[in-house]
C-alpha positions in Angstrom: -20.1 -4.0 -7.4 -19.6 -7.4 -5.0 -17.3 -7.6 -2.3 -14.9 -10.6 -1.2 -14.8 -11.5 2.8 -11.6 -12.9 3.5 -10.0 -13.0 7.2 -7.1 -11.3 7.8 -3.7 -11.7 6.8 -5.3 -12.5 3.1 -7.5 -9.5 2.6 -4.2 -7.6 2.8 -2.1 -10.3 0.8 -4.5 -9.3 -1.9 -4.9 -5.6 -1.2 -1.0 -5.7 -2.1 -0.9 -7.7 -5.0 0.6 -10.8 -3.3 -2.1 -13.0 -2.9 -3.4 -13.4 -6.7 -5.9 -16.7 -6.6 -8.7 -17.3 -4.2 -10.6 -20.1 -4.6 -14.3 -20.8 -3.1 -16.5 -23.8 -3.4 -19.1 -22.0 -5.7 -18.6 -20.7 -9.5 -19.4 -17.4 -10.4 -19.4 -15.9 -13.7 -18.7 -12.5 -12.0 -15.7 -10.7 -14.3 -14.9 -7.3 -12.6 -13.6 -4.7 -9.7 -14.8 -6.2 -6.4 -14.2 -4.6 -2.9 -12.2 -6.7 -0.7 -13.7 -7.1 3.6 -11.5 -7.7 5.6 -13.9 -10.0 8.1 -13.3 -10.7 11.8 -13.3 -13.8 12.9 -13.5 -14.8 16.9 -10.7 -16.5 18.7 -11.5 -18.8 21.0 -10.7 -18.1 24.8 -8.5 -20.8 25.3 -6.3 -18.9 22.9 -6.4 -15.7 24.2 -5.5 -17.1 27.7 -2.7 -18.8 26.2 0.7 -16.6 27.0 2.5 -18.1 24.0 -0.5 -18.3 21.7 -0.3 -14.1 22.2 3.1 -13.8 21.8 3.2 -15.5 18.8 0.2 -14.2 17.7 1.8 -10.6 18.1 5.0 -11.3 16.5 3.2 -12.6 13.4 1.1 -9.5 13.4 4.5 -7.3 13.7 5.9 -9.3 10.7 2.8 -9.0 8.2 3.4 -4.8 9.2 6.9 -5.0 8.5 7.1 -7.2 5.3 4.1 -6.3 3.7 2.9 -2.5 4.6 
């Protein structure tokens, strides 16, 4: 089975059916389930320092829960 590594919120746009196209600079011939990861990326420390950057950051993630879960 292959798996898909996608950053969040699109490994759980797909999860739920909302997200249907991904796109990737390679072609594949691969037809077939897949297992989605939901990959981490790192955010830079200038963000996390940022007040506003982690209030908005927060309210997005409070959104995605509330629209999509």
């Amino acid at each position: 089975m292959k798996v898909l590594s996608l950053t969040e919120p699109y490994a759980t746009l797909i999860k739920l059916g909302k997200k249907k196209i991904e796109t990737r600079s390679f072609k594949t011939n691969y037809r077939g389930e897949l297992y989605i990861h939901a990959s981490s990326t790192k955010i830079p420390k200038e963000w996390k320092n940022n007040k506003e950057f982690v209030y908005v950051f927060q309210f997005l993630l409070l959104l995605l829960k509330y629209f999509l879960i």
